[in-house]
C-alpha positions as CSV (number, residue, x, y, z in Angstrom):
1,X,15.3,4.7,-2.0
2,X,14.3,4.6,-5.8
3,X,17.0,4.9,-7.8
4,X,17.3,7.0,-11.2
5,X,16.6,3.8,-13.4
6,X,13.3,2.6,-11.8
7,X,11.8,6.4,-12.0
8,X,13.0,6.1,-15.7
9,X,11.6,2.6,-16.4
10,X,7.9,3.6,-14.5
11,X,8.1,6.8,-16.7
12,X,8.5,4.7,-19.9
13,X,6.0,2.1,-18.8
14,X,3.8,4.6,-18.4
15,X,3.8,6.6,-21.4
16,X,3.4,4.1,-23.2
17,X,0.5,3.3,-22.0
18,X,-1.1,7.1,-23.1
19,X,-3.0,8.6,-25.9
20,X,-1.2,11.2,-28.0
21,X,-3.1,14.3,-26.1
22,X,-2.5,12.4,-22.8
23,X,1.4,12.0,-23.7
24,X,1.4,16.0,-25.1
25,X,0.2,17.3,-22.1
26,X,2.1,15.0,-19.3
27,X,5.5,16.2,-21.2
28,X,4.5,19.7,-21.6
29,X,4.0,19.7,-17.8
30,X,6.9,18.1,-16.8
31,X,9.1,20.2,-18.5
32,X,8.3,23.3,-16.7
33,X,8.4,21.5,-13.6
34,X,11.6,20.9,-14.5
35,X,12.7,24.0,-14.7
36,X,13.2,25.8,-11.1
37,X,11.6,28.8,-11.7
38,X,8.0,27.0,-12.7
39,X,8.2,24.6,-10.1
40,X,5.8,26.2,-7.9
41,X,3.4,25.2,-10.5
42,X,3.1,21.6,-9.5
43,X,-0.1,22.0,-6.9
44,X,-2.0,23.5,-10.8
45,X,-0.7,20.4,-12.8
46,X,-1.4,18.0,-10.3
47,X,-4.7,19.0,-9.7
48,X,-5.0,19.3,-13.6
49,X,-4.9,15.8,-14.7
50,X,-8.1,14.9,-13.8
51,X,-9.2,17.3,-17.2
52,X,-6.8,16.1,-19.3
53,X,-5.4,12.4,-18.1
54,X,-8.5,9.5,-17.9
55,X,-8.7,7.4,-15.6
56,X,-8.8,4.5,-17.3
57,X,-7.1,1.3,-15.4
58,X,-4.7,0.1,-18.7
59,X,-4.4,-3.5,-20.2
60,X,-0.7,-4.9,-19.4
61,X,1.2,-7.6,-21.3
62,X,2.6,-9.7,-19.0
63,X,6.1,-8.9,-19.6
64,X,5.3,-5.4,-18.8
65,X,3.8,-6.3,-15.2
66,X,6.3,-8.1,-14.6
67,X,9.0,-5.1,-15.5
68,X,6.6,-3.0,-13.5
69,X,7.3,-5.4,-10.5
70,X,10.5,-5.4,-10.3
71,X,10.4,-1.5,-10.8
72,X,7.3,-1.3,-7.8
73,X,7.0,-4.1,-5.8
74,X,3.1,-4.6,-5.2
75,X,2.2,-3.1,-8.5
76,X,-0.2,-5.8,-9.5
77,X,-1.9,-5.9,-6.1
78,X,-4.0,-2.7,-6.7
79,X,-5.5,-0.7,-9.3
80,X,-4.0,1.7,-11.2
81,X,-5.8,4.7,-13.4
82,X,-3.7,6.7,-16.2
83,X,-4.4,9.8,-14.0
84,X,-2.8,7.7,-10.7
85,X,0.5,7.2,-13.2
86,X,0.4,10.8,-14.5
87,X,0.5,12.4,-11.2
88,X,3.0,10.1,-9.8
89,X,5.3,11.1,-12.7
90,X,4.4,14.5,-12.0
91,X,5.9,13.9,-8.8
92,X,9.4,12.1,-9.8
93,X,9.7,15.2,-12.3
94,X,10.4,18.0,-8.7
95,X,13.5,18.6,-7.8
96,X,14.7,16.6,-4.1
97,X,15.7,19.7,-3.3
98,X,12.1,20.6,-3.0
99,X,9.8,18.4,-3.5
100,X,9.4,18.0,0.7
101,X,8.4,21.4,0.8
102,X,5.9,21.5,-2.5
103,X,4.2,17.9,-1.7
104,X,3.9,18.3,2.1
105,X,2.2,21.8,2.1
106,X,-0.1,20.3,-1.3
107,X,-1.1,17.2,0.6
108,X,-2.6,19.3,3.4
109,X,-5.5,20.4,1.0
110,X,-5.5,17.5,-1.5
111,X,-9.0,16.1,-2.5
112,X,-9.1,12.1,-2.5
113,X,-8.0,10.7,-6.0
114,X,-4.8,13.3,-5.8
115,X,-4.5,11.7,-1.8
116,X,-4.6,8.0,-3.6
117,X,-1.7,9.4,-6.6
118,X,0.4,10.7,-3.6
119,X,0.7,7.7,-1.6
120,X,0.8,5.5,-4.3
121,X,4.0,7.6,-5.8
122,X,5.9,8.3,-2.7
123,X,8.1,5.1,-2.8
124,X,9.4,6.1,-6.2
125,X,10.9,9.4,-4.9
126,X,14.4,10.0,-4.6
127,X,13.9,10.9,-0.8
128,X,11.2,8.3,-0.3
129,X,12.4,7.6,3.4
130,X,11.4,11.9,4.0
131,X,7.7,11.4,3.9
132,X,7.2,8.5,6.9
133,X,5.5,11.1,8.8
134,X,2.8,11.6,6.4
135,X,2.2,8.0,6.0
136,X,2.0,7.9,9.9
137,X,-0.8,10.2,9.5
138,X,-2.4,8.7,7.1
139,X,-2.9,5.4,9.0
140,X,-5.2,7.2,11.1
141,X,-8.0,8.0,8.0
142,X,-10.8,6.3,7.5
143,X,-11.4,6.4,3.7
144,X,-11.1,3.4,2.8
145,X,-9.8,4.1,-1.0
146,X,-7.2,6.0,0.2
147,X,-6.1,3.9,3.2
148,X,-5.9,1.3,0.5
149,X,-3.5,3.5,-1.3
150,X,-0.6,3.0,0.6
151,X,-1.4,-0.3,2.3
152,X,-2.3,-2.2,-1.2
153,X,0.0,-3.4,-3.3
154,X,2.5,-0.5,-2.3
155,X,6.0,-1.5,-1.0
156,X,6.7,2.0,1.1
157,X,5.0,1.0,4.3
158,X,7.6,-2.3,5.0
159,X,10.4,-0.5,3.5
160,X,10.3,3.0,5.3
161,X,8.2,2.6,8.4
162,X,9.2,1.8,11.8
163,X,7.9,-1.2,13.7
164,X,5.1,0.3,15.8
165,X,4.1,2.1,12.7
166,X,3.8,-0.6,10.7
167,X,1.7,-2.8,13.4
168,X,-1.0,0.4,13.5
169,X,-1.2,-0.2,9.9
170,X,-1.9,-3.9,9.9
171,X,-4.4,-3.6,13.1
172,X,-6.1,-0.3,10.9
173,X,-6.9,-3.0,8.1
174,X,-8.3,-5.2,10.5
175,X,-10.6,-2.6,11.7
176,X,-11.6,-1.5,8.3
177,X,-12.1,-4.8,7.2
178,X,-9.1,-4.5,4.6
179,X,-7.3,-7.6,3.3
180,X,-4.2,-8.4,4.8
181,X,-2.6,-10.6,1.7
182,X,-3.0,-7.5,-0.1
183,X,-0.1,-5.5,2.0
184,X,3.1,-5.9,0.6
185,X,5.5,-7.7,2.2
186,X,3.0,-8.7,5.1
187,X,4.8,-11.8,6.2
188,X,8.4,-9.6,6.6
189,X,6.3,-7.8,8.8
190,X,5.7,-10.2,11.6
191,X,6.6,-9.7,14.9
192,X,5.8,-10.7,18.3
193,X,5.0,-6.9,19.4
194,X,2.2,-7.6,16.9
195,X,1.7,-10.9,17.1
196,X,0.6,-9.8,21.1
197,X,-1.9,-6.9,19.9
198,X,-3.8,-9.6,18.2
199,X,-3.9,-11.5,20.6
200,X,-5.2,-9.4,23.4
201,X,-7.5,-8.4,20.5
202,X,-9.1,-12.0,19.6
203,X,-9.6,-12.3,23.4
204,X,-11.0,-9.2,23.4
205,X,-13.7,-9.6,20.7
206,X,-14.4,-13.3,21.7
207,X,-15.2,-12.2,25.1
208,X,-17.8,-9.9,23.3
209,X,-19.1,-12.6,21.7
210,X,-17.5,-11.0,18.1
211,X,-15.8,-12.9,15.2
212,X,-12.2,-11.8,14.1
213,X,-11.2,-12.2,10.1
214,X,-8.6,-15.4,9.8
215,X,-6.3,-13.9,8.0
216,X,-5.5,-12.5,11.7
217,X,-3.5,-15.8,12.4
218,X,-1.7,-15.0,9.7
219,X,0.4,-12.0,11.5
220,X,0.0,-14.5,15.0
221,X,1.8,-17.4,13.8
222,X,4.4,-18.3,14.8
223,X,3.8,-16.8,18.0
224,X,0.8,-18.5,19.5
225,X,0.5,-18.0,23.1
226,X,-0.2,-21.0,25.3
227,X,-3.4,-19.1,26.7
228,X,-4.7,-18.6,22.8
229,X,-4.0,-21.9,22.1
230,X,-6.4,-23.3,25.4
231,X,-8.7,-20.9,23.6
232,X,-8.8,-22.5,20.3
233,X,-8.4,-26.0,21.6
234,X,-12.0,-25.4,23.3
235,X,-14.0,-23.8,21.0
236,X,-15.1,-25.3,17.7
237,X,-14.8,-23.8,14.3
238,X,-16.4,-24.5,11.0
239,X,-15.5,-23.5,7.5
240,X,-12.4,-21.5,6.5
241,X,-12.2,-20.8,10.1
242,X,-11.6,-24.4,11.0
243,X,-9.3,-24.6,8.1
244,X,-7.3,-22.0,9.3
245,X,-7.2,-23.1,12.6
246,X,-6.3,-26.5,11.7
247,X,-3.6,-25.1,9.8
248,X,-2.3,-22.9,12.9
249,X,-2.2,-25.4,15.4
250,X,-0.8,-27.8,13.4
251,X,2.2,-26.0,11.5
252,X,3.0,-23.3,13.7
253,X,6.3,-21.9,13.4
254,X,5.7,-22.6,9.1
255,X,5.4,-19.8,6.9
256,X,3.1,-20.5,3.7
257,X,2.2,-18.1,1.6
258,X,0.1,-19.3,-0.6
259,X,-2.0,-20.5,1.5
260,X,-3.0,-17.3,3.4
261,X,-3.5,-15.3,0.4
262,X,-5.7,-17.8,-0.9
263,X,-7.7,-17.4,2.6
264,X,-7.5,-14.0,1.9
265,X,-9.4,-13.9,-1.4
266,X,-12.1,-16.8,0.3
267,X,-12.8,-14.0,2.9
């Protein structure tokens, strides 16, 4: 749950980061959302910021990414526009009262850069643990941006979602061909349920004759099954794969971060 001082901190972060006009109209906005009779207006604004908020990516000083982290988890990890931040303010600003009702029945007809604010902002609502369902559902797109949205960089997936959720999400990246060291929290998200699919799924793929990303071992270490292990023992591997590989059979049950994100970005 986000508490009171992290919406406050994002809110300042991001302000700061706005032109005058930007700042005039984001304030304007929010304080008739604040107001309960106006909130109803918050589909209008939302949809608004795309005239009047750019979406320019801003430059951070490093002590500012680094209050942002602690603020969002995963922050760095993707990008963020002026219109993302905006809208995501726009969305601490309802009422948790409400805000269930207004965002659920707005995300049914929302066009993809409002999709992309929405899940980026749900883990700095209040109620963050209400929407789980929607993320469930979201799992199953295939847009890539917006899949990315909640799976890159954003801390709401390992925080709110249940395990077999969270396993759909990871094996959804794989089939879109999404990083993995981009999720965060992706090694707090191991398990052997997982660790199983992915499995069943190498032998699957090498029985087709079909590659698999490394950064799969990633999610299977740690739980290498004796019959995978024949596998890799007989076939040969070059390149990262090889390194990988090497790395797997030889340091199993070891957890080393740095070294599969740096696989990640090779990839």
């Amino acid at each position: 749950m986000s508490t009171a001082q992290n919406q406050e901190q994002f809110i300042k972060l991001v302000k700061a980061k706005l032109s005058d006009n930007e700042l005039n109209w984001l304030e304007q906005k929010t304080a008739i959302l604040s107001n309960p009779e106006t909130i109803e207006k918050f589909p209008l604004f939302f949809s608004l910021a795309s005239r009047f908020i750019s979406k320019d990516i801003p430059e951070w000083e490093l002590n500012e990414l680094n209050q942002m982290e602690q603020v969002y988890p995963g922050f760095s990890k993707s990008s963020w526009t002026k219109q993302h931040m905006a809208r995501v303010i726009l969305m601490i600003t309802l009422d948790v009262s409400t805000n269930k009702r207004i965002l659920e029945s707005f995300f049914e007809v929302s066009e993809i850069q409002e999709l992309i604010a929405f899940f980026k902002g749900l883990y700095l609502l209040e109620n963050a643990e209400e929407f789980t369902e929607i993320v469930e559902e979201g799992i199953r797109t295939n847009m890539v941006n917006v899949f990315d949205s909640f799976s890159s960089g954003n801390p709401y997936p390992k925080s709110y979602l249940e395990e077999w959720a969270w396993n759909q999400l990871v094996l959804k990246a794989l089939f879109l061909e999404r990083p993995l060291y981009t999720i965060q929290n992706i090694d707090e998200g191991k398990n052997k349920n997982l660790a199983d699919m992915l499995q069943d799924y190498v032998k699957e793929r090498w029985s087709a004759d079909r590659p698999v990303s490394p950064e799969i071992w990633r999610m299977i270490e740690g739980y290498l099954r004796q019959d995978i292990k024949m596998l890799l023992l007989e076939r040969e591997f070059k390149g990262i794969e090889k390194q990988v590989i090497d790395h797997l059979l030889s340091n199993n049950n070891a957890e080393n971060e740095d070294f599969w994100d740096t696989i990640g970005k090779l990839i």
